[in-house]
C-alpha positions in Angstrom: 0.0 0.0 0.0 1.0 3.5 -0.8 1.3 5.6 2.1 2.2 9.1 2.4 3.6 10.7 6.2 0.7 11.8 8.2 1.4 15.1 10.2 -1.0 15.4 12.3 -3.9 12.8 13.8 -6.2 15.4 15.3 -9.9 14.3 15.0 -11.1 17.1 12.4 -8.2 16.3 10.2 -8.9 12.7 10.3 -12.8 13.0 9.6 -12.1 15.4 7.1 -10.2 13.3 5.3 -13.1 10.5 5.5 -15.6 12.7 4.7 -13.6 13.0 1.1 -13.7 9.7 0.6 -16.1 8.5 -2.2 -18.6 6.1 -1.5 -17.3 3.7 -3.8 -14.4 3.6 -1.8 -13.6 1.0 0.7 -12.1 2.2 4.5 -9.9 0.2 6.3 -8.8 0.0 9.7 -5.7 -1.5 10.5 -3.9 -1.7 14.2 -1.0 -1.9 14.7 0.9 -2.2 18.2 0.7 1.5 18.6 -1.7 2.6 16.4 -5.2 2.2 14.3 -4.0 3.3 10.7 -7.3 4.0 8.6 -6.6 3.4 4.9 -9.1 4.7 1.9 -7.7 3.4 -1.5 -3.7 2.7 -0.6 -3.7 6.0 1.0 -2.9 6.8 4.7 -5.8 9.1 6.3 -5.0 9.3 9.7 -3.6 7.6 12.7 -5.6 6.8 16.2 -2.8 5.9 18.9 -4.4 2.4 20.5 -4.0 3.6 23.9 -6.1 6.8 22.9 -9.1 4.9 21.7 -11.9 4.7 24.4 -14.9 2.9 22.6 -15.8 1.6 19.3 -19.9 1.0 18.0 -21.7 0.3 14.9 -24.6 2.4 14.0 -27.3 1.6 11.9 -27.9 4.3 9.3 -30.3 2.4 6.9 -32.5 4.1 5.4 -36.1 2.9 3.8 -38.1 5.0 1.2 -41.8 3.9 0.4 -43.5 5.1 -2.7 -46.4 4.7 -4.7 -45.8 2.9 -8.5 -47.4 4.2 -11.2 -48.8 1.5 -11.9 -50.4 1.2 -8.9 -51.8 3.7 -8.8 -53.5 3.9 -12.5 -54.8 0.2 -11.1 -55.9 1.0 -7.4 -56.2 5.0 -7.4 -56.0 6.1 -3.9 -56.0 2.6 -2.6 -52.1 2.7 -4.2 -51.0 4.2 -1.0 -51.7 0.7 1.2 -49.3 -1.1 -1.2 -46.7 0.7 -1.4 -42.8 0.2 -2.9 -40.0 0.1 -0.7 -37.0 1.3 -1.3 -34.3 0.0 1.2 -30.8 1.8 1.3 -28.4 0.3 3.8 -25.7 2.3 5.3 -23.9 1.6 8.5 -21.2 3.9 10.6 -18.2 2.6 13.1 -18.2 5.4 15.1 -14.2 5.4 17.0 -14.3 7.4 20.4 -10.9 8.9 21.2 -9.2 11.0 23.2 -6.6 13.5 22.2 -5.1 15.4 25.4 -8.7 16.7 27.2 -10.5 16.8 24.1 -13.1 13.8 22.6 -13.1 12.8 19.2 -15.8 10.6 17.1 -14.0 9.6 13.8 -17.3 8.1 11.8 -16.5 5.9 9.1 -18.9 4.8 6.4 -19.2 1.0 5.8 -21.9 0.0 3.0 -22.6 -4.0 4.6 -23.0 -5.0 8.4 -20.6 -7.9 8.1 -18.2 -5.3 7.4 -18.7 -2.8 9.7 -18.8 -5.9 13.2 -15.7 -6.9 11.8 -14.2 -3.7 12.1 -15.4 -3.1 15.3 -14.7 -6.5 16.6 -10.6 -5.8 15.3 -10.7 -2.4 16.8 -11.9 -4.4 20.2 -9.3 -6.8 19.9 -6.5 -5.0 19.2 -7.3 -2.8 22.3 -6.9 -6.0 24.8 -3.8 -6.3 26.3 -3.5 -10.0 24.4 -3.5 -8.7 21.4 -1.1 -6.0 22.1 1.3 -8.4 23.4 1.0 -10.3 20.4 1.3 -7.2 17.7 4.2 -6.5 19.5 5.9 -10.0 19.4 5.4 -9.7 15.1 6.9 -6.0 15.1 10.0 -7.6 16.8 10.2 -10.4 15.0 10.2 -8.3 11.8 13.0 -6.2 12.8 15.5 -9.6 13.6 17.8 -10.1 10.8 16.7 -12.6 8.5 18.8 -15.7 8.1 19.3 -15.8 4.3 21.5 -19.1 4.3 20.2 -21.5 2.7 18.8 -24.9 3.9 20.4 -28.1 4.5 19.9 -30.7 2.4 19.9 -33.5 5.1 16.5 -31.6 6.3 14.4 -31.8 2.8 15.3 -35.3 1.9 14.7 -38.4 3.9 16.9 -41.6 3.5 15.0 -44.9 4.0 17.2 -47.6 6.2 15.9 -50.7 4.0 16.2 -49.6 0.4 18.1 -46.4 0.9 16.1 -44.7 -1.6 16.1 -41.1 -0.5 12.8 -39.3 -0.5 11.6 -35.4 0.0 9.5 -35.4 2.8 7.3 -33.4 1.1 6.6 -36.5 -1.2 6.0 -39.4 1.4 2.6 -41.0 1.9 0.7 -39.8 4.9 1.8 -42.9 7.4 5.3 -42.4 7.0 6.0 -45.6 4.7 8.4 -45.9 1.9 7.2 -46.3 -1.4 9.2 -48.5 -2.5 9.7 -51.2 0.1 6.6 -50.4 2.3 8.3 -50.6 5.6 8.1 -47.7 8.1 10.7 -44.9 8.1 
């Protein structure tokens, strides 16, 4: 993902920035160990610090229209209005409750399917248990060891059977641990 430096992650400048999202657009919220990066198409909006974030809800923001069809109403006349069209338009908000110094923030983010929007709000709940902090922090340090780049030994991919002395991958062996050739156990 592209992401450009974010100066500042005061509340306006964060909704702001959500607000100029288009709808066809999909937000993500990632955390991290120290933060909740929200993403709109590869780009960095803003950053929540974790220990910040006091609460996170879905809202329901559906909305349904009822109208008369023409059709309807050139059949039933008046009547029409008793069977009416609905139009159903579903929109949800994760609404993010954080604190910045004394001051409270809502960050409202637009999510067009429920699934969606509990997920978020369940991984924004995770990450805020110590657990799960513990753990982010474990794969940030793990990252940042070296990386042995030698390569493998050969004695490790390849097995040797003690009968035939046929020599095997181990990625190849029957499940049962059996050589194929002889049929005796490994």
């Amino acid at each position: 993902m592209k992401t450009k430096p974010v100066v500042n992650s005061r509340g306006r400048d964060i909704q702001l920035a959500l607000d100029a999202v288009p709808a066809t657009s999909m937000v993500a919220c990632i955390p991290t160990h120290e933060y909740l990066i929200i993403y709109a198409s590869e780009e960095e909006l803003g950053r929540i610090p974790l220990d910040d974030i006091v609460d996170a809800s879905v809202f329901d923001d559906t909305v349904i229209k009822k109208r008369p069809t023409f059709g309807m109403l050139m059949y039933l006349g008046p009547l029409a209005f008793l069977f009416m069209k609905k139009t159903v338009h579903e929109a949800y908000r994760v609404c993010i409750q954080w604190k910045d110094g004394d001051d409270y923030h809502f960050t409202n983010v637009q999510v067009s399917v429920r699934t969606i929007a509990d997920r978020m709000v369940n991984t924004i709940k995770h990450a805020l248990t110590p657990e799960a902090r513990l753990e982010l922090s474990r794969k940030v340090q793990d990252v940042k060891k070296p990386v042995d780049t030698s390569q493998p030994e050969s004695a490790e991919l390849f097995v040797t059977c003690r009968n035939c002395s046929m020599e095997f991958r181990k990625t190849d062996l029957p499940p049962g641990g059996k050589c194929p050739v002889c049929g005796r156990r490994l």
